[in-house]
GUDOMAR-751442 format. One record per atom (N, C-alpha, C): residue number from 1; atom name; x, y, z. Coordinates in pm, whole numbers, plus 50000, padded with zeros to 5 digits. Example, Ala and Ser with C-alpha at 12.3 -4.5 7.8 and 13.67 -1.06 7.14 Angstrom:
REM residues 2
   nr  atom      x      y      z
    1     N  51319  49431  50780
    1    CA  51230  49550  50780
    1     C  51320  49670  50780
    2     N  51285  49775  50708
    2    CA  51367  49894  50714
    2     C  51290  50003  50787
This chain:
REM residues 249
   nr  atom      x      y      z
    1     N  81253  43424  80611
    1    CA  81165  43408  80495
    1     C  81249  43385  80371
    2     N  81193  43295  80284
    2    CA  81288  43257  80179
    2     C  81292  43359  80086
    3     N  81331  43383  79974
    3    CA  81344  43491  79877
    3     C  81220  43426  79773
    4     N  81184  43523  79695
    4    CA  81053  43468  79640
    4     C  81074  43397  79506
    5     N  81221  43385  79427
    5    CA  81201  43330  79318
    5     C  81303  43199  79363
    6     N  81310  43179  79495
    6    CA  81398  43064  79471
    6     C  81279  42931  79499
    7     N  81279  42792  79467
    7    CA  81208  42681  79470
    7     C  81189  42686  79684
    8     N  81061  42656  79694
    8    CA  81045  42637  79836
    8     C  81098  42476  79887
    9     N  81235  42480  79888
    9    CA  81310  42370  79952
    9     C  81256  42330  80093
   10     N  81250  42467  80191
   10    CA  81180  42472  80284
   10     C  81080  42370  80332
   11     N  80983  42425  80263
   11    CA  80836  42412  80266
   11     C  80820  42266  80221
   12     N  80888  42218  80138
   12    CA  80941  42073  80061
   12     C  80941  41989  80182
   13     N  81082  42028  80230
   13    CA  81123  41951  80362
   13     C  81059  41944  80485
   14     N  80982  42092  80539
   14    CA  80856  42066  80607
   14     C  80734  41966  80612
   15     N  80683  41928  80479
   15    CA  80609  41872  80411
   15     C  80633  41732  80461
   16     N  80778  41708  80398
   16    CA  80836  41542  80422
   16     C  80826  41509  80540
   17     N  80876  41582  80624
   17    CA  80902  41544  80803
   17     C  80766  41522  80847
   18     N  80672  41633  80778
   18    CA  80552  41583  80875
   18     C  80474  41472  80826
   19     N  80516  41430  80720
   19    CA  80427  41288  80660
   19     C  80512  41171  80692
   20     N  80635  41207  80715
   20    CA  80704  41086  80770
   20     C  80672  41051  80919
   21     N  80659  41154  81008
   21    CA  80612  41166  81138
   21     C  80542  41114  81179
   22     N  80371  41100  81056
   22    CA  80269  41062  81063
   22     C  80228  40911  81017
   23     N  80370  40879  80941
   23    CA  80305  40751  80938
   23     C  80428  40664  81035
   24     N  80521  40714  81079
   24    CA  80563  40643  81201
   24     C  80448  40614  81327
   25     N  80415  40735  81381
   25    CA  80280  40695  81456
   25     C  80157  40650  81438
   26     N  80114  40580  81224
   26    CA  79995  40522  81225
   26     C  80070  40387  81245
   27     N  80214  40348  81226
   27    CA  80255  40216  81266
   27     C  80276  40183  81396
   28     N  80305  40287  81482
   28    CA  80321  40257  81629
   28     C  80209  40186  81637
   29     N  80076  40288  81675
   29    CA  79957  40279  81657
   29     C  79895  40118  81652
   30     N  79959  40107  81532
   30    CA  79902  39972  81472
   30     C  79951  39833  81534
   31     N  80073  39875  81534
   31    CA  80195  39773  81595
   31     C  80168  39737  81733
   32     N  80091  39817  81856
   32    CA  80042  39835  81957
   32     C  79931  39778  81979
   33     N  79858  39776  81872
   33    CA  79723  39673  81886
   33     C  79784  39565  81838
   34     N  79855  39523  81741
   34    CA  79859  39350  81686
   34     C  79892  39332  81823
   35     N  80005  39389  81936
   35    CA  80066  39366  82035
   35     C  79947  39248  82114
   36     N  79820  39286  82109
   36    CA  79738  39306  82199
   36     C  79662  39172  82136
   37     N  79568  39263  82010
   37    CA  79521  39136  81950
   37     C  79517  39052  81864
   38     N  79665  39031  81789
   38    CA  79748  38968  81753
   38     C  79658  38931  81622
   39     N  79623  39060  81516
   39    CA  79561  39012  81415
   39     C  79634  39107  81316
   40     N  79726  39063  81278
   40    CA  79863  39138  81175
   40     C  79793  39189  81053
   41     N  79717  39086  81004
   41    CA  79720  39114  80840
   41     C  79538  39242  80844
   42     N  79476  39224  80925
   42    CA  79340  39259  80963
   42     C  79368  39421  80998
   43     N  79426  39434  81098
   43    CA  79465  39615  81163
   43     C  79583  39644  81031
   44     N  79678  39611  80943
   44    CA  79703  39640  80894
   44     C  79698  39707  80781
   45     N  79590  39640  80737
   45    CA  79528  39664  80627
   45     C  79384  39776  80666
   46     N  79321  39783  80828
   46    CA  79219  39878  80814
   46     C  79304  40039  80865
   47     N  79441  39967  80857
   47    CA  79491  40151  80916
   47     C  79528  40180  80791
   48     N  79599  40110  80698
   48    CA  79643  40183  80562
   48     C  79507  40217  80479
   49     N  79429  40125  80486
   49    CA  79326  40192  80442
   49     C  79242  40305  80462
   50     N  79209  40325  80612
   50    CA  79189  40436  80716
   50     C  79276  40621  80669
   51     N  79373  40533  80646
   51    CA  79479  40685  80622
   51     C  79494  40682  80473
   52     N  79464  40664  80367
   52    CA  79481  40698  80237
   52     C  79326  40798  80202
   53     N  79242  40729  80329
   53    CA  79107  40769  80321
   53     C  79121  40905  80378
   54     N  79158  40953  80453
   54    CA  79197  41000  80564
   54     C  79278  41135  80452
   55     N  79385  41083  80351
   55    CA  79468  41134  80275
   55     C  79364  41203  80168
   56     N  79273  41146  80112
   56    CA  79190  41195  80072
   56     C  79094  41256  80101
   57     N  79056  41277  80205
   57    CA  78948  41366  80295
   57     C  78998  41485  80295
   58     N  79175  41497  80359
   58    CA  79244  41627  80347
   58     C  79231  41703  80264
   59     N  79283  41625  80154
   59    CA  79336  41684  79990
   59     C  79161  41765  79939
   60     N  79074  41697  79981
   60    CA  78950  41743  79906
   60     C  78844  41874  80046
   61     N  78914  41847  80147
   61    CA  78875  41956  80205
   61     C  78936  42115  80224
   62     N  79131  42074  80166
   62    CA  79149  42201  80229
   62     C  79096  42236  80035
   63     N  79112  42117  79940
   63    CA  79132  42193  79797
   63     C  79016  42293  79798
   64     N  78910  42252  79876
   64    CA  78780  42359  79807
   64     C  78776  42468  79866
   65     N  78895  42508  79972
   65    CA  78910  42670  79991
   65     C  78996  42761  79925
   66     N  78973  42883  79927
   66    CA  79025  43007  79794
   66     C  79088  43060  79862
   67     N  79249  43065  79853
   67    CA  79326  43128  79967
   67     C  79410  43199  79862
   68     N  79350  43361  79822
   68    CA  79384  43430  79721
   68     C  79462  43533  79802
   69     N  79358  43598  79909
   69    CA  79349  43751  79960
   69     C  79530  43723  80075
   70     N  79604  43806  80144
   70    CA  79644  43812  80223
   70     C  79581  43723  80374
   71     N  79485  43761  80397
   71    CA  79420  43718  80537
   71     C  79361  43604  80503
   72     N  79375  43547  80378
   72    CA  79310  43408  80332
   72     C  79449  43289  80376
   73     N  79576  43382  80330
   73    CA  79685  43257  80337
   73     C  79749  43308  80459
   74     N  79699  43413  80552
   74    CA  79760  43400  80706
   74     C  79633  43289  80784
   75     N  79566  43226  80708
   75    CA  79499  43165  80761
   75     C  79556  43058  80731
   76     N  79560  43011  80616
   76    CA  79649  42907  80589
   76     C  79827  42824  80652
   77     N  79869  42986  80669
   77    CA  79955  42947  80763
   77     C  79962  42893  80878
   78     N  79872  42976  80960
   78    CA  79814  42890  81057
   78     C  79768  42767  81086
   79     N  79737  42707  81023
   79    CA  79637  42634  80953
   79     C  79740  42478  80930
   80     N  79827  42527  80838
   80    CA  79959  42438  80838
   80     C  80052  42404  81008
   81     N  80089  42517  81029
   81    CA  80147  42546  81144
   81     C  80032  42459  81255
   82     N  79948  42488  81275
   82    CA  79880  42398  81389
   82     C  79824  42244  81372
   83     N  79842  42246  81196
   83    CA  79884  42067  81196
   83     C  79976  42004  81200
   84     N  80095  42050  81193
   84    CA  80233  41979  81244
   84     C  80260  41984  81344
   85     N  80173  42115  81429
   85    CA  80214  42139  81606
   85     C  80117  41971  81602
   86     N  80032  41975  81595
   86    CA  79926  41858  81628
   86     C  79996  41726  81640
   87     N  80082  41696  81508
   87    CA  80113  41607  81520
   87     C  80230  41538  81607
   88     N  80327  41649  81692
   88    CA  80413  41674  81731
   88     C  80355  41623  81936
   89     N  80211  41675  81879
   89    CA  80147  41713  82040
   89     C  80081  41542  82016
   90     N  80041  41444  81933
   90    CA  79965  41336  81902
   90     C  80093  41225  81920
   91     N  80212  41244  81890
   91    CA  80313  41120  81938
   91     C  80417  41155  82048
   92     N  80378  41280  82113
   92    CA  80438  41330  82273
   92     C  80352  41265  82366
   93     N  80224  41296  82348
   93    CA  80103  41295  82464
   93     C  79984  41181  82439
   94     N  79923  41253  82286
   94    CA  79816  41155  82282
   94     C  79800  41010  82225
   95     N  79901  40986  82182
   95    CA  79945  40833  82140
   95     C  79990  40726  82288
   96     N  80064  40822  82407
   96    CA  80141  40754  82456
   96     C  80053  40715  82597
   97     N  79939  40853  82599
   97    CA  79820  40808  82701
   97     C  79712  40720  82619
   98     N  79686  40681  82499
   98    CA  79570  40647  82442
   98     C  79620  40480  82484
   99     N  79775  40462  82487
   99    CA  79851  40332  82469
   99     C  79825  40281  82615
  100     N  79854  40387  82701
  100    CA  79880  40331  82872
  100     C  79680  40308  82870
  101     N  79653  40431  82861
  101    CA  79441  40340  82879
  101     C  79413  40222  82834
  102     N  79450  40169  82672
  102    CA  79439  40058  82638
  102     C  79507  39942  82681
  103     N  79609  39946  82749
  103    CA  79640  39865  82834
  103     C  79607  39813  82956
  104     N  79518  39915  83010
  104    CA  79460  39922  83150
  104     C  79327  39842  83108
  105     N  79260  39872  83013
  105    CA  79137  39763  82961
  105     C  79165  39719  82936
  106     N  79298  39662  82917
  106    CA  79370  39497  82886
  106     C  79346  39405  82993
  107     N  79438  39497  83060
  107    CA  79440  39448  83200
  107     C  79301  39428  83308
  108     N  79223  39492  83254
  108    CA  79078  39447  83324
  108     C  79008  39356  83288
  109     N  79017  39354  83184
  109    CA  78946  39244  83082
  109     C  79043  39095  83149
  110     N  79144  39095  83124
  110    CA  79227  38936  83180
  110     C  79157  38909  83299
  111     N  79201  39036  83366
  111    CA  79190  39023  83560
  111     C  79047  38975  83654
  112     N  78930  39100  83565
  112    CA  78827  39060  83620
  112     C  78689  39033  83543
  113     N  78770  38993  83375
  113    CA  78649  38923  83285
  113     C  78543  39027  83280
  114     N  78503  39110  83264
  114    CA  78426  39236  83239
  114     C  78405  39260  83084
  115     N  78488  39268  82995
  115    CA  78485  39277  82910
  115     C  78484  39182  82783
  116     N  78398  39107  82715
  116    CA  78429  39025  82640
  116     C  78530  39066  82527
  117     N  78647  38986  82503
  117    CA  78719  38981  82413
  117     C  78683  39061  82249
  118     N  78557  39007  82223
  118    CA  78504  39030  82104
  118     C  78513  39188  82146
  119     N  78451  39251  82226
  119    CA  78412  39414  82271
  119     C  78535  39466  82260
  120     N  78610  39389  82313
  120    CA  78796  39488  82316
  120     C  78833  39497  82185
  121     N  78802  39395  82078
  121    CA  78880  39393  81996
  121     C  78815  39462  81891
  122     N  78679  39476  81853
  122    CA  78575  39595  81831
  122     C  78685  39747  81857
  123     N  78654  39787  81988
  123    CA  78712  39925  82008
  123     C  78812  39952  82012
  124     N  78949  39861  82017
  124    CA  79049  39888  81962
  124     C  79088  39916  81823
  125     N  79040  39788  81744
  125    CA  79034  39822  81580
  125     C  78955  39966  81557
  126     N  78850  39980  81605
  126    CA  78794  40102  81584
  126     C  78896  40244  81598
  127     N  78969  40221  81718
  127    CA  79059  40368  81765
  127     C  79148  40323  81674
  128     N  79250  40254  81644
  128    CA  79356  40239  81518
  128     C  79263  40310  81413
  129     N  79147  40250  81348
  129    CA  79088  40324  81215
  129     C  79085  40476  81239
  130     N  78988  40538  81366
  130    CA  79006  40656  81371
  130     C  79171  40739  81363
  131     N  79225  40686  81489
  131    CA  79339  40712  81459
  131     C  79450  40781  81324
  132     N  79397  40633  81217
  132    CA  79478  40609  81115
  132     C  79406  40756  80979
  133     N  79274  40787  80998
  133    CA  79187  40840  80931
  133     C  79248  40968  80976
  134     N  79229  41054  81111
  134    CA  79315  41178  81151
  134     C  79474  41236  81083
  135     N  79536  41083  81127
  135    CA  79695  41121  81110
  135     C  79661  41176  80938
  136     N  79599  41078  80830
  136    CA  79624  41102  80668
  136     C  79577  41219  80664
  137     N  79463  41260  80753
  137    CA  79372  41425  80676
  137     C  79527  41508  80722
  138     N  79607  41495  80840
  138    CA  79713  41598  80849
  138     C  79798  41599  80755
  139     N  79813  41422  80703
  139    CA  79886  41425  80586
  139     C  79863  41529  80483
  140     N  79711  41497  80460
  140    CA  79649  41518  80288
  140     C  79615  41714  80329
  141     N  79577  41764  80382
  141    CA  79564  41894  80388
  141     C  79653  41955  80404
  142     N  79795  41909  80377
  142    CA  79926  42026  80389
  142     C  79972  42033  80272
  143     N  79896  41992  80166
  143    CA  79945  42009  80010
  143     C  79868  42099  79973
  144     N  79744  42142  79926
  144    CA  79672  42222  79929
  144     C  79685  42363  79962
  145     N  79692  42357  80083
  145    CA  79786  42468  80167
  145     C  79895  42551  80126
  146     N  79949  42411  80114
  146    CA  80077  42478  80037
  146     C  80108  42515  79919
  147     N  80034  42471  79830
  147    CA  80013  42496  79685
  147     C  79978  42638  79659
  148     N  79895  42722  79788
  148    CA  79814  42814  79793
  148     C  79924  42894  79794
  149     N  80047  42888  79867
  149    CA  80104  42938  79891
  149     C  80249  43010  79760
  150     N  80267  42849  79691
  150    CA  80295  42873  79556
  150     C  80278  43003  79437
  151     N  80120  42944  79471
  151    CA  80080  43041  79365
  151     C  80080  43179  79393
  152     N  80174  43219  79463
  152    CA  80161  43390  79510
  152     C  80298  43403  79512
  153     N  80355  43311  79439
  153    CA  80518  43327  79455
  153     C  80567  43287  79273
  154     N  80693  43298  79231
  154    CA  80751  43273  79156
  154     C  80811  43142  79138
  155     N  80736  43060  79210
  155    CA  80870  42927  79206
  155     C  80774  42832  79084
  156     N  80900  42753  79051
  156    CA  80848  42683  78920
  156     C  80772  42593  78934
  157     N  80681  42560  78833
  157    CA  80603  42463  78813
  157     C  80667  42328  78883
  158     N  80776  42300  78862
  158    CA  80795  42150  78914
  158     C  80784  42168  79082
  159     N  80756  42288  79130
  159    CA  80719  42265  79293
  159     C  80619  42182  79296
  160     N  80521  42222  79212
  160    CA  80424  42160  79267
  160     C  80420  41995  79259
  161     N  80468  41908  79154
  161    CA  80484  41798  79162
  161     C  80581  41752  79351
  162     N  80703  41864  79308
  162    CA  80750  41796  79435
  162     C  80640  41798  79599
  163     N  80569  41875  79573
  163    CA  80486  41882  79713
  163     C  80410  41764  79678
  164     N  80348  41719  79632
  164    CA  80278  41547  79579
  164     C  80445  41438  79603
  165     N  80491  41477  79542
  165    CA  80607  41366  79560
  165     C  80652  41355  79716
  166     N  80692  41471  79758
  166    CA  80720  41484  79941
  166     C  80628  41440  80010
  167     N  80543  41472  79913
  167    CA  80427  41411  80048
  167     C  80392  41273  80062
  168     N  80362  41178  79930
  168    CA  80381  41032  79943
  168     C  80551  40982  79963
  169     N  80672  41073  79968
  169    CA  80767  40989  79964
  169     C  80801  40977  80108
  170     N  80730  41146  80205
  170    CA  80762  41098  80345
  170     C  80671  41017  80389
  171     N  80570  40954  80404
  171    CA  80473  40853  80425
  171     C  80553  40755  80384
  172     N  80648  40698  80301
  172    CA  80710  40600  80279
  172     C  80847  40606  80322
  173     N  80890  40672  80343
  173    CA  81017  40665  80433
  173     C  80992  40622  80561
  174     N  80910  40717  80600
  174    CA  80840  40708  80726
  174     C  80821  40569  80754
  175     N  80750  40511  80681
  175    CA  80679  40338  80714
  175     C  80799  40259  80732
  176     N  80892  40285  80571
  176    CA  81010  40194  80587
  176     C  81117  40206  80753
  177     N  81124  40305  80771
  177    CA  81231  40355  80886
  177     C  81164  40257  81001
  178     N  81027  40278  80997
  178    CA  80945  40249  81183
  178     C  80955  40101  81145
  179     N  80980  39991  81012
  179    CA  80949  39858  81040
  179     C  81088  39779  80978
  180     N  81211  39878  80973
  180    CA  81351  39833  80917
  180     C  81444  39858  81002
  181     N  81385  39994  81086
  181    CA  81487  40047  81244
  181     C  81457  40099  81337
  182     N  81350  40125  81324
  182    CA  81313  40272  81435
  182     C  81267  40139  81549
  183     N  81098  40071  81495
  183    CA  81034  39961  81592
  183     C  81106  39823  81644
  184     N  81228  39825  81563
  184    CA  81331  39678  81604
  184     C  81404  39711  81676
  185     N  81483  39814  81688
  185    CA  81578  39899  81795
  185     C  81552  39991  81876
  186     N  81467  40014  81849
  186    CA  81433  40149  81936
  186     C  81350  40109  82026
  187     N  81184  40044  82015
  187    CA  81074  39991  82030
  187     C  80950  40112  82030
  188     N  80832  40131  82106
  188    CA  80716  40203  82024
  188     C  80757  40335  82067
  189     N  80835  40327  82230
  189    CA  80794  40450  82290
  189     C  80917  40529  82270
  190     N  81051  40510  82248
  190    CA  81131  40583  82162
  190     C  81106  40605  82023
  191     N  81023  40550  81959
  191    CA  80995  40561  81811
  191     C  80864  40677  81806
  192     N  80799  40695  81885
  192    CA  80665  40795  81922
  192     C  80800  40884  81911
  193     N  80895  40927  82028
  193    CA  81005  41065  82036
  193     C  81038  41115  81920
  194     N  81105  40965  81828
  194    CA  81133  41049  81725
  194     C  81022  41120  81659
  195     N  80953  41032  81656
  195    CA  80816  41115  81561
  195     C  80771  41267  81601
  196     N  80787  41264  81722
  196    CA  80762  41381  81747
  196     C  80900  41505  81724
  197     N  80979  41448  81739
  197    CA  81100  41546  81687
  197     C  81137  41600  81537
  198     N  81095  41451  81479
  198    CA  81048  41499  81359
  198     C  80993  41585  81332
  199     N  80853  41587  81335
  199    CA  80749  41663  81294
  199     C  80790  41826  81372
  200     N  80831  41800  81512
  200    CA  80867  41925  81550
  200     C  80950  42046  81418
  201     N  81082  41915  81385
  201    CA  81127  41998  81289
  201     C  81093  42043  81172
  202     N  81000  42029  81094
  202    CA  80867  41992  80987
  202     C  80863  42188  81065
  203     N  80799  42151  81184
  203    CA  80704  42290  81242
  203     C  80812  42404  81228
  204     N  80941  42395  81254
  204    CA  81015  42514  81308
  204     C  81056  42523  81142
  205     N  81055  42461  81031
  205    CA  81103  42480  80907
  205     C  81005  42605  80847
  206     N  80853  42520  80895
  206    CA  80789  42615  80872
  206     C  80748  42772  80935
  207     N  80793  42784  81021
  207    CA  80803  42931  81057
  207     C  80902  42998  81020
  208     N  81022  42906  80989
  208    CA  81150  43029  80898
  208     C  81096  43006  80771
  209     N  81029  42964  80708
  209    CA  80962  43044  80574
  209     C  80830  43099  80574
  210     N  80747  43099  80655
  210    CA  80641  43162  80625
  210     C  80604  43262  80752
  211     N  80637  43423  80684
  211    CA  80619  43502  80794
  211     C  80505  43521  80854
  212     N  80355  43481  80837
  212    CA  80271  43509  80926
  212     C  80220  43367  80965
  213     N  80309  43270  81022
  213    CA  80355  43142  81083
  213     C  80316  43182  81243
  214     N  80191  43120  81307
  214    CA  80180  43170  81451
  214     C  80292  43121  81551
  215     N  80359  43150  81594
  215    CA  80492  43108  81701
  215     C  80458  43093  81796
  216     N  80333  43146  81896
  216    CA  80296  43087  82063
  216     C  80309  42992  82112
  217     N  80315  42865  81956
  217    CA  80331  42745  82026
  217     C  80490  42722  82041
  218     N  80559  42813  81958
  218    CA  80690  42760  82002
  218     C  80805  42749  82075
  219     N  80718  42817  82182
  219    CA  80785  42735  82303
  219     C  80789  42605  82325
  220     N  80632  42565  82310
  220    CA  80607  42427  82402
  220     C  80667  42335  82290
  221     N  80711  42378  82174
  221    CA  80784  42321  82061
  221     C  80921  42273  82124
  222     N  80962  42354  82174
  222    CA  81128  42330  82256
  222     C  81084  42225  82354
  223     N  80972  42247  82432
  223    CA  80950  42165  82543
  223     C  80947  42022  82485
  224     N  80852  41992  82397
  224    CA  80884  41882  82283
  224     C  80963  41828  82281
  225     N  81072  41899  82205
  225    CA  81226  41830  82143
  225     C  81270  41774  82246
  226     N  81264  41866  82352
  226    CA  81364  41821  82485
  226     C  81332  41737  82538
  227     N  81195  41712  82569
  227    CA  81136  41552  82607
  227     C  81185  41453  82511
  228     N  81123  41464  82412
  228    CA  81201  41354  82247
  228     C  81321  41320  82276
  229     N  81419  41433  82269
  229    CA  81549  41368  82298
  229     C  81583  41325  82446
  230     N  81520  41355  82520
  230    CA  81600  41268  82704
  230     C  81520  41147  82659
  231     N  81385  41106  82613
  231    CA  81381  40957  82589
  231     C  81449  40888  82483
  232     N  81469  40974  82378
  232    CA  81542  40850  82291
  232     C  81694  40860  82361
  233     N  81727  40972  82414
  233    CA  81885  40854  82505
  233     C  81889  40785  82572
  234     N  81737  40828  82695
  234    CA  81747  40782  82861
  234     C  81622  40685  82867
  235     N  81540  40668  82726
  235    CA  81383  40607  82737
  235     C  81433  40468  82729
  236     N  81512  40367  82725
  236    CA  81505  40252  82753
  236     C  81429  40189  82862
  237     N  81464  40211  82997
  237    CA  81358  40186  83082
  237     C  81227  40192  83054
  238     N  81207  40270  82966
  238    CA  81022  40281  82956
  238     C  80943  40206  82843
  239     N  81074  40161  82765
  239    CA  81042  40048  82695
  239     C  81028  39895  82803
  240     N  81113  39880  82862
  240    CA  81091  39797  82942
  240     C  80965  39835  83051
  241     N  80946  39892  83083
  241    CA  80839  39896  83143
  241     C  80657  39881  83106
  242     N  80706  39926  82924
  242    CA  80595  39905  82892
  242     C  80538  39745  82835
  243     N  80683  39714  82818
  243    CA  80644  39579  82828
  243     C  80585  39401  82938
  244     N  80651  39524  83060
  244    CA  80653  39440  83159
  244     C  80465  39475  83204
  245     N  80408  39628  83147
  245    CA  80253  39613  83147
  245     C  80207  39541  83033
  246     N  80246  39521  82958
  246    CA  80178  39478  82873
  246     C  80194  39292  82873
  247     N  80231  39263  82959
  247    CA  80278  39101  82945
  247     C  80327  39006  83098
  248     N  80326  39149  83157
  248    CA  80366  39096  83309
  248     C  80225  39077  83377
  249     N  80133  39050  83336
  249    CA  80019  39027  83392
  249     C  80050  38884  83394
């Protein structure tokens, strides 16, 4: 636990990782459908839009709760803590099965014409928007939160700008990294690892500063990392593989 009059550097850097995390996987995300239905400027524009919306849904849902009492901000902790586990558990698992299904209705649609084109491209844009709308509320409700947390402490006024600043500057790191290095070298499904290692570390920042931080999940937190890292050394093959579904038809 940090000392109470020093600036929450911590909590700062928690903040960043998990908004950087989150918008690496609204570009996977996105990058995964143009893959598909090759409409760049269209999904681009309804996921950034999706997640600022998304950013604002957060910010105005956690703002209208009063997290004064003790058992108000062990809620909050929690609260934080199981949206960075989320996001950690959303570019391990549920990004990387949502990707292999949508490929499989790719693949049905070519193979045995079932699906009109127009219908695929409907419910794909649709899951990117949802998608893109989820990842921002994780964005936008960890400021709030954390602000709550501020105010029961001594740290200076300029925290609070920096929790607004961390929070749009990891969303922009984030974007820049997934479309300058992460998606050109790496490709989606080592770039999902990092994201999730990221954000993992976002999670474990936040339990060494905030002592009533729930830990049950952090085991499966280790289990995480350790997957993250054997694919970004050993995940080449599965980049190739996902390409050879996605095009070897």
């Amino acid at each position: 636990m940090r000392s109470e009059d020093s600036p929450p550097y911590g909590l700062i850097a928690s903040l960043w990782l998990s908004s950087a995390s989150a918008t690496m996987q609204l570009f996977a995300a996105t990058s995964f459908a143009i893959l598909i239905l090759d409409s760049k400027a269209f999904l681009y524009m309804a996921s950034l839009g999706a997640f600022v919306v998304g950013i604002g849904v957060g910010l105005g849902w956690e703002n209208k709760k009063k997290r004064t009492t003790q058992r108000e901000l062990r809620t909050g902790s929690h609260l934080l803590a199981n949206t960075q586990f989320s996001l950690s558990t959303g570019a391990t698992f549920g990004l990387p099965v949502a990707i292999l299904f949508w490929i499989g209705i790719d693949h049905a649609r070519k193979t045995y014409a079932w699906l009109p084109l127009q219908m695929e491209f409907i419910a794909l844009a649709l899951w990117v928007t949802l998608t893109s709308i989820w990842l921002g509320f994780c964005v936008g409700r960890q400021v709030p939160i954390l602000t709550s947390f501020l105010k029961k402490t001594n740290a200076p006024n300029e925290s609070y700008l920096f929790l607004f600043g961390s929070d749009f500057l990891g969303c922009f790191i984030g974007a820049l990294l997934f479309l300058v290095w992460l998606y050109p070298f790496y490709g989606l499904v080592r770039t999902l690892a990092i994201a999730s290692l990221v954000s993992a570390v976002g999670y474990f920042l936040t339990l060494l500063q905030l002592d009533d931080a729930p830990r049950k999940r952090f085991a499966v937190q280790v289990v995480y990392v350790t997957a993250a890292v054997w694919v970004i050394l050993k995940g080449a093959w599965l980049e190739n593989s996902l390409d050879n579904l996605l095009f070897g038809f």
